[in-house]
N, C-alpha and C positions, 0 to 999 in steps of 0.2 A: 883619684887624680888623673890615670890615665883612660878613664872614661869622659874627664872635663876635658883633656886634650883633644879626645876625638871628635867632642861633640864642636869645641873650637873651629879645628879644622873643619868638619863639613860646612860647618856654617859660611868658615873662608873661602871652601872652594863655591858653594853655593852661590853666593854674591861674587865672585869674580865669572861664573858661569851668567847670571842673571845679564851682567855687565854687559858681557859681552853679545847678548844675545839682542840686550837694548841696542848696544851700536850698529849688528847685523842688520838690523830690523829699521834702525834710521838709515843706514846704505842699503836696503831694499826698497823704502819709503820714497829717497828719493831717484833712483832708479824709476820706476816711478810715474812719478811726476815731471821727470825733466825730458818731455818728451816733443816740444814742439823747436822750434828753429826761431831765431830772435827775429826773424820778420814775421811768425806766425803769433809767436807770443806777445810782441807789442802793441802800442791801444791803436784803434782806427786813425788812419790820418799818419800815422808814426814819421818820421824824418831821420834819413841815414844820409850822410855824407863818405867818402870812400875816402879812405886815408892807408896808406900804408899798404894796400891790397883789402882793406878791413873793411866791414860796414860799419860806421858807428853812428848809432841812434843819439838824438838831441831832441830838444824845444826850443823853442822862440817866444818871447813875451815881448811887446813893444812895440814901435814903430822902426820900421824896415832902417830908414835912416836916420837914426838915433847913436850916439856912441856907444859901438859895441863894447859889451862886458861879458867874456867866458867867464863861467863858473862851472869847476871841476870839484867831484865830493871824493868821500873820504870809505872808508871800507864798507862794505856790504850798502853801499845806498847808490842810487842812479838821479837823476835829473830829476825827476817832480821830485825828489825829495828834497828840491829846492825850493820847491814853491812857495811858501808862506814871504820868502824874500825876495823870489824871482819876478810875482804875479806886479808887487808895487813898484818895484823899481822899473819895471816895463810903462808903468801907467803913469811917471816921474818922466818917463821921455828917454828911457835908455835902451839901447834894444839889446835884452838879456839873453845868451846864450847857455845853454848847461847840456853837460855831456856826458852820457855814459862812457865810464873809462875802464877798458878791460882789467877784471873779468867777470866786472859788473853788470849787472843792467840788461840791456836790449843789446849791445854792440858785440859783433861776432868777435873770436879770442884768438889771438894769436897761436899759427898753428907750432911755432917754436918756442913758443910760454914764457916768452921772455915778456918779464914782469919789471923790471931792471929803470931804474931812474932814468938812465938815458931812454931807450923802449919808450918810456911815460912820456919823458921831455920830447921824441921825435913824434911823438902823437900829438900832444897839444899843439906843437906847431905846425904839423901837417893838416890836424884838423882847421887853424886859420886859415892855408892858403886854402884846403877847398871850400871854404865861403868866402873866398878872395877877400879876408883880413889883412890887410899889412902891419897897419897897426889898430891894439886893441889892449884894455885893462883886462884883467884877470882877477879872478879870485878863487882862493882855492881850499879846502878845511881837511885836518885830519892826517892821515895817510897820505893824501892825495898832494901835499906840500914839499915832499922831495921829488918829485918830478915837475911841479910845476916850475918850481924855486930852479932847478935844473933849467926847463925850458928857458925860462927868464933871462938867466946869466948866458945862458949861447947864443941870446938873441936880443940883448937890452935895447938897442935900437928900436924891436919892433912892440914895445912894452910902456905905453902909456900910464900903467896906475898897476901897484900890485896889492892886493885886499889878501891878507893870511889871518883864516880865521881857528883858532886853536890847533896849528900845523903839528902834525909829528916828524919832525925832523930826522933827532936823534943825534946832535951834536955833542960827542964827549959822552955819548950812554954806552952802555955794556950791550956788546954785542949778541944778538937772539940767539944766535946757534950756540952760546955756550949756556943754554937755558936747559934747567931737565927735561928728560927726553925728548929731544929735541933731534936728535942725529934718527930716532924711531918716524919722524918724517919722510927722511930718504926712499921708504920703503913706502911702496904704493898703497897696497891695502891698510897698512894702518895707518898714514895718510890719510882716505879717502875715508875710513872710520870715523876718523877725528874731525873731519872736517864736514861730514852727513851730518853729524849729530851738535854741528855746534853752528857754523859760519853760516850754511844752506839748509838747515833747520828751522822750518814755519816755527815751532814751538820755543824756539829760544830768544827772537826776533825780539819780543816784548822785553822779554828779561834781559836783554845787551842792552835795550834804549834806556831802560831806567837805571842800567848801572851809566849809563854815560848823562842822562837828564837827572836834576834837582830834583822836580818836581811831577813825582809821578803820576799828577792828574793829567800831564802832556799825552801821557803815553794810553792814547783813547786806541779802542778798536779801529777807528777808519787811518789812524796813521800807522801803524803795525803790520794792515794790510797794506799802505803802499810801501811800505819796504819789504813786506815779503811778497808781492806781486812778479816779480822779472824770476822768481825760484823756479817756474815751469820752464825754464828755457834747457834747449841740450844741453849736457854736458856742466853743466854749472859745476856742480861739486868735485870734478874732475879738474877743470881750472882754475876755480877755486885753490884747491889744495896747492897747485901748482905755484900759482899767485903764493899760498902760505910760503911752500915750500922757498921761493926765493927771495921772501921779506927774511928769511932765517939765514940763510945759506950765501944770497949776493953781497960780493964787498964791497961797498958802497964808501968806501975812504979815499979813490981817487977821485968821486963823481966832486960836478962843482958846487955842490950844495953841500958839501961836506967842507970846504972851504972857508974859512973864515975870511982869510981874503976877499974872494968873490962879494961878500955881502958888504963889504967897506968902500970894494969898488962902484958898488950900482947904483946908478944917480936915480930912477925914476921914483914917483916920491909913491911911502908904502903904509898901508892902514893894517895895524896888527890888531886885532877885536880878540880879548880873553875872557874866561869865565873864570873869576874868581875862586870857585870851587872846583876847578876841573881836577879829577882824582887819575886822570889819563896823561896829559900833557900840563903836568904843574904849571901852574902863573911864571915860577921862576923860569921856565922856559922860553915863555911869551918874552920875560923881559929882558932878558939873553939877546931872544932872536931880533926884538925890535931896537938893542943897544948898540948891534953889528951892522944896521944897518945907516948911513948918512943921513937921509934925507925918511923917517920912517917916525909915526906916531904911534903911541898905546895908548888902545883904550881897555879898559876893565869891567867887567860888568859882575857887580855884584848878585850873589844868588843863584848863577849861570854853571853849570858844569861845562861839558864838550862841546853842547853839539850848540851854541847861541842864535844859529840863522833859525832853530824849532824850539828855543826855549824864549830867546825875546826877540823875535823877528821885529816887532813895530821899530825897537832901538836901533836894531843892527841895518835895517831898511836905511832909518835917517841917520849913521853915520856914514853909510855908504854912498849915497846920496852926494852927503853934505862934503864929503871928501873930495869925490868924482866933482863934483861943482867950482870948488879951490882949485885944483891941481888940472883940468883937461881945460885947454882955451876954448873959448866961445860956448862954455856950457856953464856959468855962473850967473 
């Protein structure tokens, strides 16, 4: 018996040694690799607008004077990860914006890591005025829906159409810092462990899309490589975590998107797009957030998990479209 115990234990500590040697070995991995500067790293041509003291990398699809539509994404994905919906609504006559938003993408990171909804909201709307937007629809998916949802309500005036496509809000959820180990964030290195080997991990990239996509023939080699493309940039993993570190940690109960109020107040009219299947931000979410708001439609898309703009883009294209056409004068 006390020869099965021992053999038990080696084994135990074996695999918690193994463990760990994997996560040293993905935080040397990307050490690394993240060694160029987000204007060194991004494609030829690349486009930064200065916001905030920031660079932040974007695209443009369209005609220059076309009604502008920002589109902000949702974690670990940057601007062409828009494309499948960005390329036709450009060639529809809209001129499509999409932005890396820290600590994503191409756009350099804030040097005081504030990741914080407000933070997000004074970027989406600092990003408008430097393309001297005044006003302009929005859309936003994921993660990226409590700062946009933020911008929106401190600036409803400047907010022609708002498009939320499977937002994660988190209205009435349990809060992340009471999640197991969770408070083992605080602490840098295992942090930066955590987050080598999963968030800014080439090799994981594949296997998050198809936990958030239906249908895992989406998930081809040439799309895997453009969300794991922006990984060589400095420091990624470093604000990365940071980013983690303050989706867990910021209290986000007085911002105005935590508000219920706020969404009963906002008149501009708003297109909620779900995926019936989303195992991330359930339907009943979608239909919560599209119920608070006045003036706001749902749509549902069967077969669809998270991510709708990469899994039926042609549909999500023509509601968006078709919406922006209703609701923005002189474009019907």
């Amino acid at each position: 018996m006390r020869r099965l115990i021992r053999i038990v234990g080696w084994l135990a500590l074996t695999l918690v040694v193994l463990v760990v040697v994997a996560l040293v070995g993905f935080r040397g991995a990307a050490a690394f690799r993240e060694t160029l500067s987000p204007r060194e790293a991004a494609p030829a041509g690349a486009l930064f607008a200065t916001v905030g003291g920031l660079k932040m990398h974007y695209q443009v699809w369209g005609p220059p004077d076309g009604p502008p539509l920002l589109l902000f994404h949702g974690t670990a994905s940057w601007a062409e990860t828009y494309r499948d919906i960005a390329a036709p609504l450009g060639e529809q006559g809209f001129r499509v914006i999409a932005v890396d938003m820290p600590p994503f993408g191409y756009s350099e990171r804030p040097a005081d890591q504030d990741y914080s909804r407000a933070a997000h909201a004074r970027r989406v709307l600092g990003f408008a005025d430097a393309l001297g937007l005044r006003h302009f629809s929005v859309g936003v998916h994921s993660y990226g829906g409590g700062g946009v949802i933020e911008a929106a309500f401190s600036a409803p005036d400047r907010i022609d159409a708002l498009i939320l496509l499977d937002v994660a809000i988190g209205l009435g959820q349990t809060e992340a810092s009471a999640l197991p180990f969770a408070s083992l964030l605080k602490r840098d290195w295992p942090r930066q462990l955590l987050t080598a080997s999963t968030f800014t991990n080439p090799l994981m990239t594949g296997i998050g899309l198809r936990r958030f996509i239906e249908d895992d023939d989406l998930v081809t080699a040439e799309r895997i490589a453009i969300y794991t493309r922006p990984l060589n940039v400095r420091g990624t993993t470093n604000a990365v975590g940071h980013w983690l570190l303050s989706g867990l940690y910021n209290d986000e109960r007085k911002s105005l998107a935590a508000n219920k109020a706020n969404y009963r107040a906002f008149t501009p009219p708003v297109l909620v797009i779900w995926g019936r299947e989303d195992s991330t931000t359930p339907l009943a979410q979608g239909e919560e957030i599209a119920s608070l708001f006045p003036h706001a439609e749902l749509t549902v898309l069967d077969g669809v998990n998270h991510i709708p703009q990469v899994e039926r883009p042609h549909d999500v294209v023509r509601l968006i479209a078709n919406f922006l056409r209703r609701t923005l004068p002189g474009t019907g």
